[in-house]
N, C-alpha and C positions, 0 to 999 in steps of 0.2 A: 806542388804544381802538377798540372796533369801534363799527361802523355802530350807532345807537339808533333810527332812523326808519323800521325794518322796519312797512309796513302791520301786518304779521301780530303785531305787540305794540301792538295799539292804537295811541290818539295820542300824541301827540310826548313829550307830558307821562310818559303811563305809561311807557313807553318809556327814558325817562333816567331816572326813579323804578327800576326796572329796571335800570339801567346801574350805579348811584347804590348800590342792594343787594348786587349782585354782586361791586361793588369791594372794599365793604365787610368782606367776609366770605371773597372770593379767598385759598387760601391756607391759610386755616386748617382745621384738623381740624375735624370734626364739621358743618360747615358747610351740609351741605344742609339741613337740616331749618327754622332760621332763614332761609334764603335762601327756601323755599317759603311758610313764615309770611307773610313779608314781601310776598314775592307775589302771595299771596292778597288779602292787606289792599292793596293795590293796585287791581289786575282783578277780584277778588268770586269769586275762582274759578281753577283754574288750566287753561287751556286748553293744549292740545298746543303751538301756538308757543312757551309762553311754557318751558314743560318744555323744548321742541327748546334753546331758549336757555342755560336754566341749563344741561342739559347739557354745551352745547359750550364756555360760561365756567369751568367751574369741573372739567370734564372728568372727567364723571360719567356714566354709560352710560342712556341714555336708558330702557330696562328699570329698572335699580335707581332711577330717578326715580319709573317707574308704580310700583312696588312700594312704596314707602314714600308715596306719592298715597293707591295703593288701598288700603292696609295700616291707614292711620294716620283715624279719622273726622272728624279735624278740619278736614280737606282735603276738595274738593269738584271734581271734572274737569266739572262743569256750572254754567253762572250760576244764584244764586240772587235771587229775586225779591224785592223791598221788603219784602215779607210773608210771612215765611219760616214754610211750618207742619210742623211736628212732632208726629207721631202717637204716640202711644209702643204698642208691642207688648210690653213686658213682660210677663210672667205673669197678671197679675191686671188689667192691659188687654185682653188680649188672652181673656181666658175670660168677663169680660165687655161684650165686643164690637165691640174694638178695627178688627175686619175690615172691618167695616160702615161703619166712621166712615170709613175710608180708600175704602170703595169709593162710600161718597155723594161726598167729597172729587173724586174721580177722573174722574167724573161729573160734578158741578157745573162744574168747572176746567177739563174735556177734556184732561188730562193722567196721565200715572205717576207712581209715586213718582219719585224724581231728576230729574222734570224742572221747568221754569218754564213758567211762560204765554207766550204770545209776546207779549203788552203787559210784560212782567217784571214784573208786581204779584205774583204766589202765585208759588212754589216750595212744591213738596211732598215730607216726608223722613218717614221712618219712625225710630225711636231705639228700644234699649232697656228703659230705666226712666229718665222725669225725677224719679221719688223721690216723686210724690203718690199712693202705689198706694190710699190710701183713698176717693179721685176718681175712681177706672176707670171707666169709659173715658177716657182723658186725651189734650187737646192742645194746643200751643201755638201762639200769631201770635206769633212775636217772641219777646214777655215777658209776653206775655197767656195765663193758664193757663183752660183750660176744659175742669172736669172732669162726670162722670156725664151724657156723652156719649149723646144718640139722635142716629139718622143724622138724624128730623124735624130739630132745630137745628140744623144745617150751613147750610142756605141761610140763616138770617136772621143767623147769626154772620157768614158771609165779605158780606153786605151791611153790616155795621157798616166793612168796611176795605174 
């Protein structure tokens, strides 16, 4: 079995939870995609060690790994934060004024879309449609929906978390 205590997969724990996956799924067809799920639910995210990793376990070209990373939304190459906000840009967010929510966001946070705060509380992601299009401008914390969006209530909304 290889080495599980690589610094670069986190701690010890993550690391054989990763080991643990791997073995799991070694082998079989179709196999990366579960093995990345798993991963994610792990680390919150799939950073380059952990891709270098499954690649070399399961002998999958470390390109065809970013690709199905980048390819697929449900996957995330960055940590996300306790407080995970989602903008939606769909059509009918986005004509009415979907921009603006993201750029007070951007602002308040000191960050981009895709990235975290450097205390990890906000992450900020753009999607879409979450399917409330009669709320536009729409976003979410979490599971907390907050529609008919002015940039004014962004700051007293991200003081509630």
């Amino acid at each position: 079995m290889a080495e599980t205590n690589c610094c670069c997969l986190g701690d010890a724990t993550q690391a054989r939870k990763l080991q643990e996956v791997i073995e799991k799924y070694k082998g079989m067809d179709g196999a990366l995609i579960p093995v990345l799920h798993e991963a994610q639910e792990i680390y919150g995210y799939l950073p380059l060690s952990v891709q270098k990793k499954i690649s070399e376990e399961l002998n999958v070209s470390l390109a065809e790994i970013y690709g199905v990373v980048t390819f697929y939304t449900q996957f995330s190459l960055n940590p996300k934060g306790k407080y995970r906000i989602s903008v939606c840009l769909g059509t009918a967010c986005y004509v009415k004024g979907a921009a603006a929510i993201i750029d007070k966001l951007k602002e308040k946070l000191g960050i981009d879309v895709g990235e975290c705060t450097e205390d990890g509380k906000f992450s900020l992601d753009a999607c879409r449609c979450v399917g409330a299009c009669g709320l536009a401008p729409v976003m979410m914390i979490n599971d907390d929906v907050y529609g008919r969006l002015v940039p004014d209530e962004i700051e007293g909304i991200l003081k509630k978390y």
